[in-house]
C-alpha positions in Angstrom: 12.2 -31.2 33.8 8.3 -30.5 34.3 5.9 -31.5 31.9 3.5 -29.1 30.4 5.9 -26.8 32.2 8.0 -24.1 30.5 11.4 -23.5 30.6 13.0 -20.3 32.2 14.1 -18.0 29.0 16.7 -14.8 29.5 17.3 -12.1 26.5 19.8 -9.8 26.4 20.4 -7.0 23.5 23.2 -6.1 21.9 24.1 -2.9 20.1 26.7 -1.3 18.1 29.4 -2.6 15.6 31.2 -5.8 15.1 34.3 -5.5 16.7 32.8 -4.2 20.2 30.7 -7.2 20.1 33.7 -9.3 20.0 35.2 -7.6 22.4 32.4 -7.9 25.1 32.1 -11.4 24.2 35.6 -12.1 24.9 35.1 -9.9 28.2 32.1 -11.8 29.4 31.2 -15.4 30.1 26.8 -16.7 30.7 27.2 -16.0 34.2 28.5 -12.2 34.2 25.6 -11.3 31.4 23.0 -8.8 32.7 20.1 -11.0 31.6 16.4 -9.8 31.4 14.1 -13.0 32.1 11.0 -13.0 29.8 7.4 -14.7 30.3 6.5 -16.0 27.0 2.7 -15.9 26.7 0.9 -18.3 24.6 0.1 -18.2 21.4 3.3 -16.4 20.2 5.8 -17.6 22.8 8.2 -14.5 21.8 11.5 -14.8 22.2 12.2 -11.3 22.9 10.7 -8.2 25.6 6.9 -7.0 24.5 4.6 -4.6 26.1 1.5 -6.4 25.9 -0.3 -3.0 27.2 -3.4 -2.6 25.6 -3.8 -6.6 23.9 -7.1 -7.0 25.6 -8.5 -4.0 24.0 -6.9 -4.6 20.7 -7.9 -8.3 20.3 -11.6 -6.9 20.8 -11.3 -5.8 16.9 -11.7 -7.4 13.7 -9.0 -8.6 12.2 -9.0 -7.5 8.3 -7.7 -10.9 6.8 -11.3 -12.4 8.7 -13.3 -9.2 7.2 -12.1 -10.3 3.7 -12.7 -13.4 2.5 -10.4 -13.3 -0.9 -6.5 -11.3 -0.9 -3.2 -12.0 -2.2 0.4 -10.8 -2.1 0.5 -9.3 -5.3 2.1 -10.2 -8.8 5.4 -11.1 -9.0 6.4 -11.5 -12.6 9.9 -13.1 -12.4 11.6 -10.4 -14.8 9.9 -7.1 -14.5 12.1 -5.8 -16.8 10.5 -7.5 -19.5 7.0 -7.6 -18.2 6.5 -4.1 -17.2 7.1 -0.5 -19.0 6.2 3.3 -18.2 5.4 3.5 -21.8 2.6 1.7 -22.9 4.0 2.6 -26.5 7.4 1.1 -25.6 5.5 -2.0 -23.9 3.8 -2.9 -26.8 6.4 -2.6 -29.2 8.9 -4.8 -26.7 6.3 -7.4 -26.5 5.5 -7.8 -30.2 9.3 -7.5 -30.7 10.6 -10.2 -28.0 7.3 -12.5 -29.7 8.4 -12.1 -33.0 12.5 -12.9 -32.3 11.7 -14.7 -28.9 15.5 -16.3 -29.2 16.7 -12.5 -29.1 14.5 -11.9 -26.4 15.4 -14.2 -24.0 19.3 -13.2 -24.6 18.5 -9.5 -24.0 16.2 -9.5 -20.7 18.8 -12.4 -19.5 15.6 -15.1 -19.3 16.3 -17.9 -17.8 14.5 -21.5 -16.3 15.0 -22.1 -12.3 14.1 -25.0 -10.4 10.8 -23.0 -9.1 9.6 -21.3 -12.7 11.1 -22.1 -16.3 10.1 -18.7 -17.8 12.6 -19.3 -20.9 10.2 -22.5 -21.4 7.2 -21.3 -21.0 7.9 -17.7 -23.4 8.8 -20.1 -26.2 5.5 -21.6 -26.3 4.0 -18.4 -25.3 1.6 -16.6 -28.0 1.2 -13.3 -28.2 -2.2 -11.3 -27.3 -1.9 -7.3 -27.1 -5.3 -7.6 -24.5 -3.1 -9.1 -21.6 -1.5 -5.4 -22.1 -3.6 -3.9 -19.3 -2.3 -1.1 -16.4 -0.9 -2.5 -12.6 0.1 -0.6 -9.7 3.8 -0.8 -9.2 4.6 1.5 -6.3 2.5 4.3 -4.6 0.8 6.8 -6.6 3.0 4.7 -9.4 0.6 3.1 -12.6 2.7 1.7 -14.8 2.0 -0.9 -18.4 2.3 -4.7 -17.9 2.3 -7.6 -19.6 0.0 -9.6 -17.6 -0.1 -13.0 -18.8 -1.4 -15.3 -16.7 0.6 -18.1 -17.8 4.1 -16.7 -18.3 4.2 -14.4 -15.1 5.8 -16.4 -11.3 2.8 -15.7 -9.4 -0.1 -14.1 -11.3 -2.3 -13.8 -8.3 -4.3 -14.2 -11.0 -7.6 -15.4 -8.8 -7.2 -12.2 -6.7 -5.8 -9.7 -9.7 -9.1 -10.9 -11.9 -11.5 -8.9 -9.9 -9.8 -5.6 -10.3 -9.8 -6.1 -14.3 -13.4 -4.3 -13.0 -14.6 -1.1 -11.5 -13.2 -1.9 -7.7 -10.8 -0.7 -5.3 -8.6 -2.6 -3.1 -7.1 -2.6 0.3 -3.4 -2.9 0.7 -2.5 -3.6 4.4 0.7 -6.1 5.8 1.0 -9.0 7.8 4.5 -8.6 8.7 6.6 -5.6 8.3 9.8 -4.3 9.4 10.3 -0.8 11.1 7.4 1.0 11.7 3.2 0.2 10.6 3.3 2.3 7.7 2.7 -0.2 4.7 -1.6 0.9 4.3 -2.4 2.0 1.0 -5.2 1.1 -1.7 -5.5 0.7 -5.7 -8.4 0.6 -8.3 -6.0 -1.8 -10.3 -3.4 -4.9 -9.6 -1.0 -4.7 -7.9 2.8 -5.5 -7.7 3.6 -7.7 -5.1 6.5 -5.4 -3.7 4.1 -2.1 -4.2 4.6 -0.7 -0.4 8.0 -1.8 0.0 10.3 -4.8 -0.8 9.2 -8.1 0.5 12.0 -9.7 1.4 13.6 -6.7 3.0 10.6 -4.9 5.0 7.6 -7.1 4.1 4.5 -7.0 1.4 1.2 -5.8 2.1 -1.5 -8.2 0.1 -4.2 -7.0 -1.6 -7.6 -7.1 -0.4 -10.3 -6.4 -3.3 -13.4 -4.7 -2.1 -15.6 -6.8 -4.5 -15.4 -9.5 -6.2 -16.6 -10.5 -9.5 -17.7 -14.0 -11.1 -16.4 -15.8 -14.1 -17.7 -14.7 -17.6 -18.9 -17.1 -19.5 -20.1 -17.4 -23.5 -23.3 -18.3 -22.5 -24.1 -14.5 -21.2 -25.3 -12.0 -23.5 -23.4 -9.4 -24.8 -25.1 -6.4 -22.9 -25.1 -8.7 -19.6 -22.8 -7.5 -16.7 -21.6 -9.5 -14.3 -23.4 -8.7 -10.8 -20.4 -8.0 -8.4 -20.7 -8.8 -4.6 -18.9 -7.6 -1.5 -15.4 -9.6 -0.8 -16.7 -9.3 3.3 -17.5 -11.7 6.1 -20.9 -11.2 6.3 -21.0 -12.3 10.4 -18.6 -9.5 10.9 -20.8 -6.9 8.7 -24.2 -7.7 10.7 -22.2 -7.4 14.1 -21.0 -3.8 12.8 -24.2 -2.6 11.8 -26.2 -4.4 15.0 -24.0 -2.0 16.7 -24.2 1.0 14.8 -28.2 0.7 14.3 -27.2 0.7 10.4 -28.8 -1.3 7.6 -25.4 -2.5 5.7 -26.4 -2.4 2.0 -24.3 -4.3 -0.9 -24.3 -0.9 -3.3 -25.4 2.8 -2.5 -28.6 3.8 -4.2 -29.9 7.0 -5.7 -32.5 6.7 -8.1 -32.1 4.2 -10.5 -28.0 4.9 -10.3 -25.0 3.0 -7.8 -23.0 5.1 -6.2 -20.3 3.3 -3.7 -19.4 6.0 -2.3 -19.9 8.3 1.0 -21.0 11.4 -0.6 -24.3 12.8 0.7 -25.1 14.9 -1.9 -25.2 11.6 -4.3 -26.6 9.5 -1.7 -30.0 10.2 -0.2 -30.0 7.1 2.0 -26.4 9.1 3.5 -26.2 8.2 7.7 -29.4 5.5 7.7 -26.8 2.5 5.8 -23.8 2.1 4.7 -21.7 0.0 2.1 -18.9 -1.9 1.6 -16.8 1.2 0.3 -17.9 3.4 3.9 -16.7 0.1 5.8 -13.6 0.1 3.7 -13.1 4.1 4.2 -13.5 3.7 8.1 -10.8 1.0 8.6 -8.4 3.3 6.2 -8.9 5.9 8.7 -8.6 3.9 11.5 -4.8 2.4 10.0 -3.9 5.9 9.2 -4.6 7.2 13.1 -0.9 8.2 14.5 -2.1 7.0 18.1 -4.2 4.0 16.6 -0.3 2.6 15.4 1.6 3.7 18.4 -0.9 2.4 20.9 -0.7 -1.0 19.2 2.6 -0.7 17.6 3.7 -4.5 18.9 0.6 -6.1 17.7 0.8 -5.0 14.7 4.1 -6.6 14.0 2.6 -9.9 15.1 -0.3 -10.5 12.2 -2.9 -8.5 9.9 -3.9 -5.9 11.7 -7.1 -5.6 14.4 -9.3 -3.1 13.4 -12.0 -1.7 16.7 -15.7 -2.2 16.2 -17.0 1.3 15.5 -18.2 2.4 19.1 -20.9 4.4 17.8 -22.7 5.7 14.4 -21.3 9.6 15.0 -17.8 8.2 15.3 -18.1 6.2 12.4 -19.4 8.7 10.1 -16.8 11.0 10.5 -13.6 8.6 10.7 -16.0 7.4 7.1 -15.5 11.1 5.8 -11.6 11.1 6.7 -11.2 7.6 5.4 -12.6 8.8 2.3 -10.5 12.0 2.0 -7.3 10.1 2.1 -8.2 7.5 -0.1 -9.5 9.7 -2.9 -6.3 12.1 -2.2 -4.3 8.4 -2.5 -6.1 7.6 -5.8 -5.3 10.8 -6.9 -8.9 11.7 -7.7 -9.6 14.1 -5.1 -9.9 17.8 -6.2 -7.3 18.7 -4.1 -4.6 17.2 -5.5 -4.9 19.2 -8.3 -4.2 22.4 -6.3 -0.8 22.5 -6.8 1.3 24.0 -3.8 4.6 23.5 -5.3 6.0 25.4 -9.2 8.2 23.9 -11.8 9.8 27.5 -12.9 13.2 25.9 -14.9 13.0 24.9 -18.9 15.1 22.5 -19.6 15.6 18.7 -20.8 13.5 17.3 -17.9 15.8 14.1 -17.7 16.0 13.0 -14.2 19.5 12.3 -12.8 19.8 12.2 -8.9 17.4 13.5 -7.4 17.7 15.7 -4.1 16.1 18.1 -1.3 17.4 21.7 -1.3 15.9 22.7 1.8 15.1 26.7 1.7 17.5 29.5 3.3 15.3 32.2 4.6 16.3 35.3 7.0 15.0 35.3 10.7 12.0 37.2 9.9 10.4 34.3 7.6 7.5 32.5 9.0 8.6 29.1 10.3 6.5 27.4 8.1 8.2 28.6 5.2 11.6 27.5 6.5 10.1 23.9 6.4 10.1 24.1 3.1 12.1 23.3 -0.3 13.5 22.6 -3.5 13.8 19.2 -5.0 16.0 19.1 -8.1 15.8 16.4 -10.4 18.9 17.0 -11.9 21.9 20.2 -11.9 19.6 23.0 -12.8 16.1 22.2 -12.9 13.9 21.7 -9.4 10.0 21.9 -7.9 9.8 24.5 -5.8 8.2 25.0 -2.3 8.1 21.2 -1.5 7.3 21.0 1.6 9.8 18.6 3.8 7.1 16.5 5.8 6.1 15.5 2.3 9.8 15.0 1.0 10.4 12.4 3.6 6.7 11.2 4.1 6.7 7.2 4.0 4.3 4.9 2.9 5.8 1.2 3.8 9.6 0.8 2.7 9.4 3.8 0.3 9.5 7.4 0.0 7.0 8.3 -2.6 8.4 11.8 -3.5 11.7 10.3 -3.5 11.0 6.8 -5.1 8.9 8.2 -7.8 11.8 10.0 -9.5 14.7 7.7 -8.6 12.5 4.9 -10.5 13.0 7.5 -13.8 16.6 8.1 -13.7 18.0 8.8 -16.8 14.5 9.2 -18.2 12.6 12.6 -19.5 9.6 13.7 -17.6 7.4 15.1 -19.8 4.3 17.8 -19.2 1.7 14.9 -17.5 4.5 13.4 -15.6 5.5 17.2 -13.9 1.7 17.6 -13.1 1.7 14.0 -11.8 4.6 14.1 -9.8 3.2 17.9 -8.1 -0.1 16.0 -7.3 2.0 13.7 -5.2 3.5 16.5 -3.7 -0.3 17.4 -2.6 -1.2 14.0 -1.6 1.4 13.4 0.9 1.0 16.9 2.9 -2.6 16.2 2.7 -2.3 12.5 4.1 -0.1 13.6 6.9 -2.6 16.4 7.9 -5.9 14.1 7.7 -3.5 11.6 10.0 -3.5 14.2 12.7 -7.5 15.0 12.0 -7.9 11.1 12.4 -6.6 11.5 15.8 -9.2 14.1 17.2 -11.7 11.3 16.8 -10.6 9.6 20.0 -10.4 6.0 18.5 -10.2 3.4 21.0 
């Protein structure tokens, strides 16, 4: 063996089920293998065949976990079953409930102490305070009621979580992720630690707050607000806007009011500076680009993702103005999303059972795009009408938001503001895959 030299390392895949494995193992010996001989490459040393096309132009980025200074995976309560609700009604009256017969509680949600987190311990202790009641992002487009006690919750995240209490928005992008780079998303509240897919099974995506907030005190007045500032590397921000010929300022001004936000009719200082929340909208239009996460597909399995240095101020504007449509459309504040595309034309008891895509049956003189189009009943008889496929099947991380939405509210009535709700999804994910193909036309590099 030669030091500092490495050794010679072969792969060779596999496919299909069990039994033919066995049987070309038993066929085979080391020697008859069709081997593929791999170069591992410092730092990862993989173990397996990469195309390493296009590393030297990707590494040129930013990497988003150096952008922002503070993130974290997300809560993870240790029984979400008693920590979270979709009624805030129900919520509080379990809560109040479990903390008045905490004995009975513990038997009904099955609490229990493990070697990592004794939860039964810690809830009988516990006292009651209906202000930890507070609103936390479960699943896309998904706000649900928790619970969110610092002390009684797994992992709180609670240095992270703190600064969305607060008018913010935050990031949601993955370090690791099985399948396909699709786990980008953002929140104006906390988050669940499995909110774009299941950890364990596909990977999280942690949360990175825009701004962060300081620690209130007694000492400040009661009409004193705390003075945010921006969660950024500030090396990073001066290098962007060196490039760009921007000023980077910490809030948008107009008057004696704050906007963040890109919107030149509310901002008369629009395409001299930009702000955290334009920096933020360009990298979300940047992780939403089709070619962007094709081109780079095997890096971005590897760590946080690398986002390019904007190559000039025209480009930036506009992937700033498509960043900013899907984000608004994912928030579900845009004014699109309340032009409804699909209808809801069947009375009936609204309780979901299992949920399902009728696609459309149309004659040969229908217009193609019609035929792409569907019902999806949530139970025998009643349905929304003329959902389109793409977004029937549209992913964000490990999930299907038309799909998941509903299958998390089996056995459960939908009433008038959850219909509206779920057809505003509907919106948001045709909208998201069209602004993904406008992304494109930019040309990122």
């Amino acid at each position: 063996m030669t030091k500092n030299k490495l050794a010679q390392v072969f792969h060779f895949d596999l496919y299909g089920k069990r039994e033919a494995k066995y049987d070309f193992l038993n066929q085979n010996t080391l020697r008859s293998v069709d081997w593929n001989e791999l170069q591992p490459e410092a730092p990862n040393f993989f173990l397996v065949k990469k195309d390493n096309a296009g590393q030297e132009d990707y590494e040129k980025g930013f990497k988003v976990d150096e952008l922002f200074l503070t993130y974290n995976n997300g809560i993870e309560t240790g029984k979400d079953s008693f920590f979270y609700d979709y009624s805030l009604k129900e919520l509080k009256a379990k809560i109040e409930k479990s903390f008045e017969d905490k004995e009975q509680a513990i038997r009904i949600f099955s609490i229990e102490n493990t070697s990592g987190f004794p939860l039964k311990d810690k809830l009988i202790f516990a006292k009651y305070n209906g202000e930890k009641i507070r609103k936390v992002n479960y699943r896309p487009f998904d706000l649900i009621y928790s619970y969110y006690d610092e002390k009684l919750q797994r992992r709180p995240a609670y240095s992270t979580m703190k600064n969305m209490f607060y008018d913010n928005i935050g990031l949601l992008v993955p370090r690791q992720f099985f399948g396909d780079f699709k786990h980008v998303f953002v929140s104006k509240f906390p988050t669940d630690g499995n909110l774009t897919s299941t950890a364990k099974k596909f990977g999280s995506a942690p949360l990175f707050p825009l701004y962060l907030y300081p620690e209130t005190s007694a000492q400040q007045g009661l009409h004193t607000e705390a003075e945010r500032v921006p969660n950024l590397n500030m090396e990073i921000v001066e290098q962007i806007a060196k490039g760009l010929g921007l000023l980077f300022i910490p809030e948008a001004e107009t008057g004696s009011v704050c906007y963040a936000t890109n919107n030149s009719e509310l901002r008369n200082d629009y395409k001299t500076v930009f702000t955290p929340l334009d920096l933020l909208d360009y990298i979300y239009a940047v992780l939403h680009s089709p070619t962007y996460r094709e081109k780079y597909k095997e890096f971005l399995k590897i760590d946080f993702p690398r986002v390019p240095y904007p190559k000039d101020a025209d480009t930036f504007w506009k992937l700033v103005k498509l960043g900013g449509a899907i984000r608004q459309i994912h928030l579900l504040e845009s004014p699109v999303v309340e032009r409804f595309i699909t209808q809801y034309p069947v009375d009936g008891d609204n309780v979901v059972g299992k949920p399902c895509f009728d696609k459309a049956q149309h004659d040969t003189d229908t217009p193609k795009h019609d035929t792409e189009k569907g019902r999806v009943y949530i139970n025998e008889t009643q349905y929304f009408d003329q959902v389109p496929e793409v977004a029937w099947n549209f992913y964000i991380g490990g999930y299907q938001p038309a799909q998941k939405w509903l299958k998390d509210r089996k056995d459960r009535a939908l009433d008038f503001e959850d219909i509206l709700h779920y057809q505003k999804i509907i919106v948001a994910l045709s909208e998201t895959e069209r602004l993904m193909k406008e992304i494109d036309k930019s040309k990122i590099e």
